[in-house]
SEBA-54123 format. One record per residue (C-alpha): residue number from 0; z, y, x. Coordinates in steps of 0.001 Angstrom, whole numbers, padded with zeros to 6 digits. Last residue first. Layout:
BEGIN
- NUM:Z:Y:X
...
This chain:
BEGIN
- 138:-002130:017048:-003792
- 137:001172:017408:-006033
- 136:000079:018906:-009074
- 135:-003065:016613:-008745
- 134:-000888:013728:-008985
- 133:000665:015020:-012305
- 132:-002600:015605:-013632
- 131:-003448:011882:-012351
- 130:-000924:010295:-014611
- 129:001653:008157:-012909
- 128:002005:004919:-015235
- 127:004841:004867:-016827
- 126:007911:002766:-016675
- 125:010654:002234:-019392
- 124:013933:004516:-019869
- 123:012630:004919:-023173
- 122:013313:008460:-024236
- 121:012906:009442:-020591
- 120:010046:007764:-019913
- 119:009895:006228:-016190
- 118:008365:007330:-012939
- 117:009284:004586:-010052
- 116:009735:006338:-006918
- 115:008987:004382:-003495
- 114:010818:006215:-000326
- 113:008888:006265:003086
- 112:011986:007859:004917
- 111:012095:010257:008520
- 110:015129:010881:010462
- 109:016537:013607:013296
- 108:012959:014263:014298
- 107:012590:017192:017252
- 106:011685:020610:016239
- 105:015005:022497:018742
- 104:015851:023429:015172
- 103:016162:019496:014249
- 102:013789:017637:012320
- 101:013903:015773:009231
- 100:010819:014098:007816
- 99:010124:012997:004219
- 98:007659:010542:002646
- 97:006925:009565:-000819
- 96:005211:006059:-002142
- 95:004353:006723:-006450
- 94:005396:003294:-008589
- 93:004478:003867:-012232
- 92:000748:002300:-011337
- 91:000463:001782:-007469
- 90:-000116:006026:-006961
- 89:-002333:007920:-004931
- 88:-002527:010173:-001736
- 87:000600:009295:-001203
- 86:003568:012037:-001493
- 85:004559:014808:000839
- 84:008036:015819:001860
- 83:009119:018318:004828
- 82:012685:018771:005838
- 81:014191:021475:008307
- 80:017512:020972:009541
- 79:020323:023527:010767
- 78:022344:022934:013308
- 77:026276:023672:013328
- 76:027428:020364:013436
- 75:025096:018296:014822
- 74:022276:016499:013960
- 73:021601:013228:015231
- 72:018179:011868:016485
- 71:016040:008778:015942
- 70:017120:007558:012343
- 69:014527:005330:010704
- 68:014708:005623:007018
- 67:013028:003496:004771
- 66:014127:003807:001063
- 65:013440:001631:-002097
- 64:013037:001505:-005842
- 63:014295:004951:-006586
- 62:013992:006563:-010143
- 61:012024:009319:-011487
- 60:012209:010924:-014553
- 59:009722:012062:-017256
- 58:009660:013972:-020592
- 57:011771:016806:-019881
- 56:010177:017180:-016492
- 55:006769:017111:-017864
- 54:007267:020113:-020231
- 53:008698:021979:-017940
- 52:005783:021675:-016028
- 51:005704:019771:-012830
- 50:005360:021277:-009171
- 49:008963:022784:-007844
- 48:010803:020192:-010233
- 47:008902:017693:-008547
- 46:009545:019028:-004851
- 45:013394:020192:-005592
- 44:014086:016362:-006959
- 43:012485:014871:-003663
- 42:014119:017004:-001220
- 41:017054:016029:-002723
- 40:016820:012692:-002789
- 39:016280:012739:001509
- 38:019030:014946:001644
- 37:021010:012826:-000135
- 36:019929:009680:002059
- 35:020177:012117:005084
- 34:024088:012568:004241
- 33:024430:008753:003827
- 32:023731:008351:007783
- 31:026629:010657:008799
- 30:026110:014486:010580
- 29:027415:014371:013477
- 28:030813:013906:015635
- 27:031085:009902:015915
- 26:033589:010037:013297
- 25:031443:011194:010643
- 24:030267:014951:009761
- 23:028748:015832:006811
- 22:032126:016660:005128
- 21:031645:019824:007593
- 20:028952:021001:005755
- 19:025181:020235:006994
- 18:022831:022978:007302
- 17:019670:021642:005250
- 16:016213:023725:005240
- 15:013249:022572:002700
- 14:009582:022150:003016
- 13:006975:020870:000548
- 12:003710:020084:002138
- 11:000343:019489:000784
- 10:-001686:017329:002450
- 9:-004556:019182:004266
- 8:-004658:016773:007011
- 7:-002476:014137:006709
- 6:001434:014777:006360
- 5:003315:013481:009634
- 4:005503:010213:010658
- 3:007174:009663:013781
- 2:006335:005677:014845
- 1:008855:003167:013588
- 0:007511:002784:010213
């Protein structure tokens, strides 16, 4: 996933803004590695909880399976970020591919991830196929 990463036409887009605190910042002066991992959650959380019905959310959770990050820029103290997440255009059963870009406010990319989300019941804890309403919610 080396190559900088954008939403396909007519995708829809969820967009957030991050301004890192100054416990963002590792020794080398910018904002650490683990920061864009909870940035990179984040973003996630705010999108489903910005599409689903209550309803769903009490029902269902998502959990991580794996996260691809390539890191091409660092932010610096001060800057602010802007984040965009889309998901796949469909899902592989429970498992549901989301991407994410950060990018600098000069527009160039700090990071981008290709995460996998598992959906799972909350009363069982067991995986669940992703229904297409709530794939429609997020096309």
């Amino acid at each position: 996933m080396s190559r900088p990463i954008e939403p396909p036409p007519g995708r829809q887009v969820f967009t957030g803004q991050f301004t890192p605190a100054a416990s963002d910042i590792d020794d080398n002066g910018h904002v650490n590695n683990v920061v864009y991992v909870r940035w990179i959650q984040d973003m996630a959380i705010s999108h489903w909880r910005s599409r689903q019905p209550a309803e769903d959310q009490a029902r269902w959770a998502w959990i991580v399976l794996r996260h691809e990050i390539d890191y091409r820029r660092a932010l610096m103290p001060g800057e602010t970020a802007t984040a965009r997440t889309w998901v796949a255009e469909t899902p592989d059963g429970p498992r549901f591919d989301r991407f994410v870009r950060i990018d600098g406010p000069d527009g160039a990319m700090c990071a981008q991830a290709r995460t996998v989300w598992c959906l799972i019941d909350q009363a069982t804890g067991r995986p669940k196929r992703v229904g297409q309403d709530i794939v429609d919610r997020f096309l």
